[in-house]
C-alpha positions in Angstrom: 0.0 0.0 0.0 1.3 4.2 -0.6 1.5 5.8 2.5 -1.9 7.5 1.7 -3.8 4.8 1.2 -2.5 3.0 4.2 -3.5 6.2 6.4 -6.9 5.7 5.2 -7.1 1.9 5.4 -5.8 2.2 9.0 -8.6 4.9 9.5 -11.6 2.9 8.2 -10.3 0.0 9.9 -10.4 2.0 13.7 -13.9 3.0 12.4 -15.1 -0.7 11.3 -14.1 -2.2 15.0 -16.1 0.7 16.6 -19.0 0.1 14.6 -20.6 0.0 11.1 -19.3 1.8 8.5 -21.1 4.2 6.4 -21.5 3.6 2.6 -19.3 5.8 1.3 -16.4 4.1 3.6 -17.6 0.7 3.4 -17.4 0.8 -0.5 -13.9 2.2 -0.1 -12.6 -0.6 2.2 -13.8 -3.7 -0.3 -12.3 -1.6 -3.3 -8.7 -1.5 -1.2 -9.0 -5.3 0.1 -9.7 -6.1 -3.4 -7.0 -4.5 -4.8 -4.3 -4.9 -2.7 -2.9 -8.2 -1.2 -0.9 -6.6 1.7 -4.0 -5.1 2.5 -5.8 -7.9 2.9 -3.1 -9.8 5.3 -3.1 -6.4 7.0 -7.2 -6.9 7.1 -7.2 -10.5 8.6 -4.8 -9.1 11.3 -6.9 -6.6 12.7 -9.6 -8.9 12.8 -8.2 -12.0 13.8 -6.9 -10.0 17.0 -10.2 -8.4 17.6 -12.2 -12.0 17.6 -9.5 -12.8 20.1 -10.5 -10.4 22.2 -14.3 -10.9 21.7 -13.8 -14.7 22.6 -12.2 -14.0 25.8 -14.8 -11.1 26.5 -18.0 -12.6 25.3 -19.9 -12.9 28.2 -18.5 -10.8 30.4 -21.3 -8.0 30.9 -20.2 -7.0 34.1 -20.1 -3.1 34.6 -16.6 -1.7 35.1 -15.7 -0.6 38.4 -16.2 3.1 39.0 -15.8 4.6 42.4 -19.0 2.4 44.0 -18.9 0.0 41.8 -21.8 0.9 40.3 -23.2 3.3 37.0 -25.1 6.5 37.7 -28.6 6.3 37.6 -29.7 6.2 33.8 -26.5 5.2 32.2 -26.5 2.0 30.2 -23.8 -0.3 30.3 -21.2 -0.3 27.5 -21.8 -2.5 24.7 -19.4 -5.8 24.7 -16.7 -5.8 22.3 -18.3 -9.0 20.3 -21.3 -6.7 19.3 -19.1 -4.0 17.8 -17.1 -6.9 15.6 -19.7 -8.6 14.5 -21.4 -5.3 13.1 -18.4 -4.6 11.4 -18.4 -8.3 9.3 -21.9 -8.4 8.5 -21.1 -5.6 5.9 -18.2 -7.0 4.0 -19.0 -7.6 0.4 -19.4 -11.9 -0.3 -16.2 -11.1 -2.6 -13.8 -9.8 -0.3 -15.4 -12.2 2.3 -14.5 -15.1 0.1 -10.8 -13.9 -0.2 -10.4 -13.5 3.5 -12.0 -17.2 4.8 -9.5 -18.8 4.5 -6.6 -16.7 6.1 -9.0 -16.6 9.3 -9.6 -20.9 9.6 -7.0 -20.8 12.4 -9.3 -18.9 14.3 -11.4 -21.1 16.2 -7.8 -22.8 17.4 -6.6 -20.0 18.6 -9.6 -19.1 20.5 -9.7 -22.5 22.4 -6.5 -20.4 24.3 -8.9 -18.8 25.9 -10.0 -19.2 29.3 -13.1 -17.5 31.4 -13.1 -16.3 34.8 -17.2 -17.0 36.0 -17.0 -14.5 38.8 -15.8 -11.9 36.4 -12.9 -10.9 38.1 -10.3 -11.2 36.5 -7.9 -8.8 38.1 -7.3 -6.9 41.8 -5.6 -3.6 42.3 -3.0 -4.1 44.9 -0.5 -1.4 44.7 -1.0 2.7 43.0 1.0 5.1 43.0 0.0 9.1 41.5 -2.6 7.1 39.7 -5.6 7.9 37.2 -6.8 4.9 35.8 -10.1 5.0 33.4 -12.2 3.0 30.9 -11.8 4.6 27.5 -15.5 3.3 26.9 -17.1 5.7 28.9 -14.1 8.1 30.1 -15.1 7.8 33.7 -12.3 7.0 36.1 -12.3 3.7 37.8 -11.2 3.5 41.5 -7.1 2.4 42.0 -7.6 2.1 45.8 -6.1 -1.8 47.4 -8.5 -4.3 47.2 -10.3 -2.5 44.0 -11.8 -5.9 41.7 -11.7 -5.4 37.7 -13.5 -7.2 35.2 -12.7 -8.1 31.5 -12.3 -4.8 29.4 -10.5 -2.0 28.7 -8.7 0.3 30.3 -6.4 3.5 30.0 -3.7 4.6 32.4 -3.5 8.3 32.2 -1.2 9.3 35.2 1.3 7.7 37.6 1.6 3.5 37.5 -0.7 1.0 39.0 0.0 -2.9 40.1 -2.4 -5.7 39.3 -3.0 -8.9 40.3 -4.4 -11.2 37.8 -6.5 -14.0 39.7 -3.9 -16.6 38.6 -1.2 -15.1 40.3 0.7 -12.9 37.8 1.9 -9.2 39.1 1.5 -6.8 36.6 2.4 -3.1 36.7 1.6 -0.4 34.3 3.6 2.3 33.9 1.4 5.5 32.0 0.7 6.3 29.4 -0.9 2.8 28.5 -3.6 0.9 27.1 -4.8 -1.9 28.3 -7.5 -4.9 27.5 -7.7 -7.3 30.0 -9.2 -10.0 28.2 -8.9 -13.2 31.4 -7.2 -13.9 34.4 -3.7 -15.0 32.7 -4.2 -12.5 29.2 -3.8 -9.2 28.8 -3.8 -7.1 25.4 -1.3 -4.1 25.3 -2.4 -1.8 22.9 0.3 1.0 23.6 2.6 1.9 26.8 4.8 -0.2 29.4 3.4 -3.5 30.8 6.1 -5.2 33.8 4.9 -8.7 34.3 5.7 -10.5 37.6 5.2 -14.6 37.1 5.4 -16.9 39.8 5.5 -20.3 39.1 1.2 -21.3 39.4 1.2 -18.5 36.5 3.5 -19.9 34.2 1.9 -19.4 31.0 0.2 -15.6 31.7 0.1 -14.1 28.3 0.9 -10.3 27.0 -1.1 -9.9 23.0 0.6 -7.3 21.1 -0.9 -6.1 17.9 2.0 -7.9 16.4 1.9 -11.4 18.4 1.8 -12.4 21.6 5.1 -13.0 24.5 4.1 -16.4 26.8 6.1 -15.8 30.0 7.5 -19.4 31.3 7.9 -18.2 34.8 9.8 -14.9 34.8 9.9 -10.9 34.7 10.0 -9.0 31.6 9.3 -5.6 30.2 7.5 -4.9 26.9 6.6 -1.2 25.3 4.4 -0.8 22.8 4.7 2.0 20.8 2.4 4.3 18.6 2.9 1.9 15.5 1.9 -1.1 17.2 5.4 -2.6 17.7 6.9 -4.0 20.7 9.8 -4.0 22.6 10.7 -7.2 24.7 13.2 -7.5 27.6 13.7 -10.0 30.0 14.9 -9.2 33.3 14.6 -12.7 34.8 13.6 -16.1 33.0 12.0 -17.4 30.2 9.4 -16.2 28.0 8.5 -17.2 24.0 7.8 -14.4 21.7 5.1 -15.3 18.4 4.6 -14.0 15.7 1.4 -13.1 15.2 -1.3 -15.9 17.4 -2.0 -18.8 14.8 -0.9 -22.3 16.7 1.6 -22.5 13.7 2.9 -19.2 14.3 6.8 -18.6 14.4 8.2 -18.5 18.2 11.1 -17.3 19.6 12.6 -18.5 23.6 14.2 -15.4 25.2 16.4 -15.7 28.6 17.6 -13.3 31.1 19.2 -10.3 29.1 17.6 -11.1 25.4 15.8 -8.6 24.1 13.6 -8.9 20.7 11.7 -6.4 18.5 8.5 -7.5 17.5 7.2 -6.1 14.2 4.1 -5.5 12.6 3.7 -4.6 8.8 2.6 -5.5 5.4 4.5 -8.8 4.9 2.8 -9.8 8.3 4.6 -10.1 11.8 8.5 -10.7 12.4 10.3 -10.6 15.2 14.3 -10.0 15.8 16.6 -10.2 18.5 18.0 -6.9 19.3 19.8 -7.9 22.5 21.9 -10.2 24.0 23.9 -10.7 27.7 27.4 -9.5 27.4 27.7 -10.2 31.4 25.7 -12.5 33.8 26.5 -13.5 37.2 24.8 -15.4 39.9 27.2 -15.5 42.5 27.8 -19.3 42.9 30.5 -19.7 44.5 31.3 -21.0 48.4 30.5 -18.5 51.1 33.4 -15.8 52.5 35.2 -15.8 49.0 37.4 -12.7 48.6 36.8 -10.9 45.8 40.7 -9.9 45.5 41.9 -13.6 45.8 41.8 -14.1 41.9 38.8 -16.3 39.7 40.2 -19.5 40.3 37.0 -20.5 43.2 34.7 -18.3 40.8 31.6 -20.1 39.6 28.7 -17.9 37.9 26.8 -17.3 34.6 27.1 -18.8 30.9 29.8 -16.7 30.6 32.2 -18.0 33.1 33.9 -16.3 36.0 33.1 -12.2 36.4 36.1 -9.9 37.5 34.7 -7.9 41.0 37.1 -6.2 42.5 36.4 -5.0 46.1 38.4 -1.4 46.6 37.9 -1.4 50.1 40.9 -3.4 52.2 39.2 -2.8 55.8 35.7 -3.4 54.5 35.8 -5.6 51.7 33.0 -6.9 49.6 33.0 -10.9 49.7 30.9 -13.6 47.8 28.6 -15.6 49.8 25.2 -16.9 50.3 25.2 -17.0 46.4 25.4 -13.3 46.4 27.9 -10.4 46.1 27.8 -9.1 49.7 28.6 -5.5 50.4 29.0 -3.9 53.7 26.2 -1.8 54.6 27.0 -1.0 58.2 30.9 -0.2 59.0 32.8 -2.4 61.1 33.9 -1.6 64.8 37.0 0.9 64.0 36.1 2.2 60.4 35.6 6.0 59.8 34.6 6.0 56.2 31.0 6.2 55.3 30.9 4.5 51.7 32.2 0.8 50.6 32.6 0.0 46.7 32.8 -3.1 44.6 33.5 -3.1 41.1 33.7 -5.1 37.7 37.2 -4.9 37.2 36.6 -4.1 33.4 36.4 -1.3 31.2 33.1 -1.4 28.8 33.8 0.4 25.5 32.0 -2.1 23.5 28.5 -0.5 24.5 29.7 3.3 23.7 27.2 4.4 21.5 24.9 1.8 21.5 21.6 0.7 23.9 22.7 -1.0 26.7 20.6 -2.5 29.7 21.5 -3.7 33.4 19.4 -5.7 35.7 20.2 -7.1 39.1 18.0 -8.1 42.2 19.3 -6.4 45.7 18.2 -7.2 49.5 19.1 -5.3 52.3 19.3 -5.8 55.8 16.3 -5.2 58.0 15.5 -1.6 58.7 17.1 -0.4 62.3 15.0 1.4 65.4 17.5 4.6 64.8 16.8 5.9 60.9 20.2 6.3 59.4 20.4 7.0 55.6 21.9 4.1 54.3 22.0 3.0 50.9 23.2 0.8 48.1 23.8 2.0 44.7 24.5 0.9 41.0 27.1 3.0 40.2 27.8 4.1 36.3 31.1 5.9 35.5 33.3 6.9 32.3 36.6 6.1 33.0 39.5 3.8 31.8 40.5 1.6 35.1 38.5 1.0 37.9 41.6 0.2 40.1 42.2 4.1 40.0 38.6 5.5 40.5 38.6 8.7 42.8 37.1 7.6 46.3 33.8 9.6 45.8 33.5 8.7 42.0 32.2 12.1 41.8 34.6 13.2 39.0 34.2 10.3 36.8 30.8 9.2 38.0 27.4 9.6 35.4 24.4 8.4 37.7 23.5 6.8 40.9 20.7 4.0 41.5 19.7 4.4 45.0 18.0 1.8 47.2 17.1 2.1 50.9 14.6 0.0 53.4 13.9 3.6 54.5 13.3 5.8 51.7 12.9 3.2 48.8 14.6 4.3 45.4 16.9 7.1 44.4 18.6 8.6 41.3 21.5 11.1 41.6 23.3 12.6 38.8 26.6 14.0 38.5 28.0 16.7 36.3 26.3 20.5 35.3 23.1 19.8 34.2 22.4 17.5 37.7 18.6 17.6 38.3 19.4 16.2 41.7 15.7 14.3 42.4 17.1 12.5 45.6 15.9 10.2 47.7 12.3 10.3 47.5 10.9 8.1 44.6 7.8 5.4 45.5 8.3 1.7 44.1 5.9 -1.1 45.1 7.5 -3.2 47.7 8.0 -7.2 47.3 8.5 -7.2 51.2 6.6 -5.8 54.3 10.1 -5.2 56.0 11.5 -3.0 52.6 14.3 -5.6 52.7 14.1 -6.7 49.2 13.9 -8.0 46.6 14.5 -5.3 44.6 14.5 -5.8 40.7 16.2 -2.5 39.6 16.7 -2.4 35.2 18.4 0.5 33.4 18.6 0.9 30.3 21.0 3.3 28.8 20.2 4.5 24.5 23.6 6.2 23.4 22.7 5.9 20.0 21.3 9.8 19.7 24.0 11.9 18.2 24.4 13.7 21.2 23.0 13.0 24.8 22.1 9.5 26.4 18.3 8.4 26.8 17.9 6.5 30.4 14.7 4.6 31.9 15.2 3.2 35.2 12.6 0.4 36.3 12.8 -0.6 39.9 10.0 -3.3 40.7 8.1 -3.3 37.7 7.8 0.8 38.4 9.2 2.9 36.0 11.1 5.8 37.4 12.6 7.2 34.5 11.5 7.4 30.9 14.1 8.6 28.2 15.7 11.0 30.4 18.7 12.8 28.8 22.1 11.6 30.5 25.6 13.4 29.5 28.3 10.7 29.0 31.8 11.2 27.9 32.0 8.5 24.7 35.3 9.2 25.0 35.8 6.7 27.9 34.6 3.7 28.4 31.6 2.3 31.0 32.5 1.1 34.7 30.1 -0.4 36.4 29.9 -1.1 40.5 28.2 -1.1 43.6 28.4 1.6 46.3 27.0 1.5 49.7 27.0 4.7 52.2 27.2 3.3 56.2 27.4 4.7 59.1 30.5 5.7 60.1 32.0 3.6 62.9 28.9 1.9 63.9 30.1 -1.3 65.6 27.6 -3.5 63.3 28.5 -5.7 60.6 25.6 -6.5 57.6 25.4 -6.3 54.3 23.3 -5.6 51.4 23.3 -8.4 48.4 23.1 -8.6 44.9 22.0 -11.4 42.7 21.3 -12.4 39.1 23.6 -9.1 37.8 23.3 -9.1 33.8 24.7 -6.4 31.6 23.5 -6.6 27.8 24.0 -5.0 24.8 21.8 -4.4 21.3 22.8 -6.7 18.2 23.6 -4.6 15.0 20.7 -4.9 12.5 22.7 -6.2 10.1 23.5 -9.6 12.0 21.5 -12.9 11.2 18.5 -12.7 13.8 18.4 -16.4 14.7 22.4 -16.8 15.2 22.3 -16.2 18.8 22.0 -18.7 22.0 18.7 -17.8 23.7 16.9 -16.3 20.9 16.3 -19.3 18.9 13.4 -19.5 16.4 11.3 -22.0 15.4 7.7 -23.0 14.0 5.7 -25.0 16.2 2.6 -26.9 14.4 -0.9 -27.2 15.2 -1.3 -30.6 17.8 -3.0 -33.5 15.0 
């Protein structure tokens, strides 16, 4: 299709699933279908994933909730979704009907996917934050308090992020602006924004439907952003999940672990999907307890990429490995003056200078004392060329600060002129009454803009930061490490840990998209 003519088709499209078309428009639609191939795999796309979404809808007539739960006096419920579809077929010309039948077989396949929750509940609110949540059929808001019960249907976050609980057990937080269709309790439909799905293990299988496919989580945590044009954006923090192109049972799949991350594509030829990140850097701390980090790699066990380099630059309160963990010091030991203890990779990044890079790592800390003190743990990005010879404070060499404290919760301080210097003072939703962890902190770092940075920051599924310009010298390379500011001389001796550390970095377009370990494709066939 020319530009033009796929701005229209897209147009009469929108106004098809809303509701009949008029003459003028439906005559223009079956003249474009029957002219144009790619318009008609573009056709059965839209309206494959709109009976998706009717099957798992239809009926579901429950009113959505707003403030009492219930709809003013003389205000009629919404329509369902399968009403507005159906409307929409019944006017198709038999010709371009005919063309379309047999593109749209798989259907009632895919459908049998679906699941329905009786009660119609199919998800609880259990954690807001600055939040306006409302249902785009009626524009009323709908109530974000704990405790708040959601049915099947749309919904639009307009302000500040929410956390849901789907009724089989997956977390999911949205992070505005964002679109939402929650279709049952394990499937969701992202029509536009940031989705963070939490799966524990009764939820493996919880499903996210893009307007390009669908990503199948196999017990894990990943991020995915949909953008204006209907693509997605896939990372995995933790786990497994299986990205499809498109949601025919013979549709192609990809497996993504911890630190892929995958593009997936919608357009004319249909659906595709490519890997556009892989783990440069994973470690899980296996190793036996009390191992110095200084001693050398020999004792070293961790990730698939064999033993990491930390280097502890504290000799009086060193960093150690232990309880499958890297273990700082959060509290000094009897004697020690110096408020701050540092570990670092001892390695110089330059390969992810100007390119996107992401970092993900889950951090507890010890249990919050009787006598506030502002304690804190930090991911620590520099520009430098050795981390042996880092300044103590970092502070001329140092780019940005992730903070995390039991007391105050999350943290971002920047360094340099243009420092914005939010501080201590930024919300997450807890995964522990005591605010000991875990935390799931992801940054993402885009240095492929001619001239500043782009960061997001995502701390438990909330996301802090979105594209926020960073200054970095690309001159230098990346240091990465861990800071944590103690209490000076207070006779204690705990520490704050850090697990499942992955650094990653984006595949060059030009590579082969299947050529990579954890992004493997492959085309899985409808059962016999």
């Amino acid at each position: 299709m020319q530009p033009q003519d796929r701005a229209e088709f897209e147009r009469l499209m929108r106004d098809l699933i809303d509701g009949p078309l008029a003459d003028d428009d439906d005559a223009r639609l079956e003249a474009i279908l029957l002219a144009d191939r790619g318009a008609r795999d573009e056709y059965r796309r839209w309206m494959q994933m709109e009976a998706l979404l009717e099957c798992g809808l239809a009926g579901s007539q429950a009113n959505p909730i707003i403030g009492d739960d219930r709809l003013p006096a003389g205000i009629d419920p919404p329509a369902p979704i399968h009403g507005r579809a159906s409307a929409g077929w019944s006017r198709l010309a038999p010709a371009a009907l005919a063309t379309l039948a047999l593109g749209l077989a798989s259907l009632s396949v895919a459908a049998l996917l679906f699941r329905r929750e009786p009660s119609g509940t199919v998800a609880t609110v259990t954690a807001a934050t600055d939040a306006r949540l409302v249902d785009p059929r009626t524009g009323r808001a709908i109530e974000t308090r704990e405790g708040t019960t959601l049915p099947s249907g749309p919904l639009r976050l307009d302000r500040g992020a929410v956390q849901l609980t789907f009724c089989d057990g997956a977390i999911v937080t949205m992070n505005a602006p964002a679109e939402v269709e929650l279709v049952n309790d394990s499937r969701v439909f992202l029509r536009r924004g940031r989705l963070v799905p939490l799966v524990p293990p009764q939820a493996r299988g919880f499903t996210v439907l893009s307007p390009g496919g669908e990503i199948v989580d196999l017990g894990t945590e990943f991020s995915v952003n949909v953008d204006a044009s209907g693509a997605a954006d896939i990372d995995v923090i933790d786990g497994e999940v299986v990205v499809a192109e498109g949601t025919a049972v013979d549709s192609i799949r990809r497996h993504l672990t911890l630190g892929n991350s995958a593009s997936l594509q919608t357009g004319a030829a249909g659906p595709a999907t490519r890997l556009t990140g892989v783990p440069l850097v994973i470690d899980h701390f296996d190793a036996a307890d009390g191992l110095d980090l200084n001693a050398g790699l020999a004792d070293r066990q961790s990730g698939i990429f064999g033993p990491i380099p930390w280097l502890s630059l504290e000799q009086d309160a060193p960093a150690r490995i232990g309880s499958r963990a890297l273990e700082i010091p959060f509290e000094s030991p009897p004697g020690r003056r110096r408020t701050m203890t540092r570990a670092v990779i001892d390695r110089v990044f330059r390969e992810v200078v100007g390119r996107r890079w992401m970092v993900s790592f889950k951090a507890w800390l010890p249990p919050r004392k009787t006598t506030p003190a502002n304690h804190w743990v930090g991911l620590v990005v520099s520009c430098g060329d050795e981390p042996r010879k880092l300044p103590f404070g970092w502070d001329e060499q140092a780019a940005v600060t992730i903070m995390l404290s039991n007391e105050w919760q999350a943290g971002i301080e920047f360094y340099g002129e243009a420092d914005p210097e939010p501080g201590p003072s930024l919300d997450v939703f807890p995964r522990s009454d005591a605010g000991t962890g875990p935390y799931q902190v992801v940054l993402v770092v885009d240095e492929k803009a001619a001239d500043d940075a782009l960061l997001d920051v995502i701390v438990n599924g909330r996301e802090l930061l979105r594209r926020f310009p960073l200054t970095l010298d690309r001159s230098r390379g990346r240091i990465l490490g861990f800071h944590t500011w103690t209490q000076a001389n207070s006779g204690a001796h705990s520490h704050a840990r850090i697990d499942d550390f992955c650094l990653s970095a984006d595949v060059p377009e030009s590579e082969p998209p299947a050529a990579e370990a954890g992004g493997a494709r492959e085309k899985e066939t409808a059962p016999e």
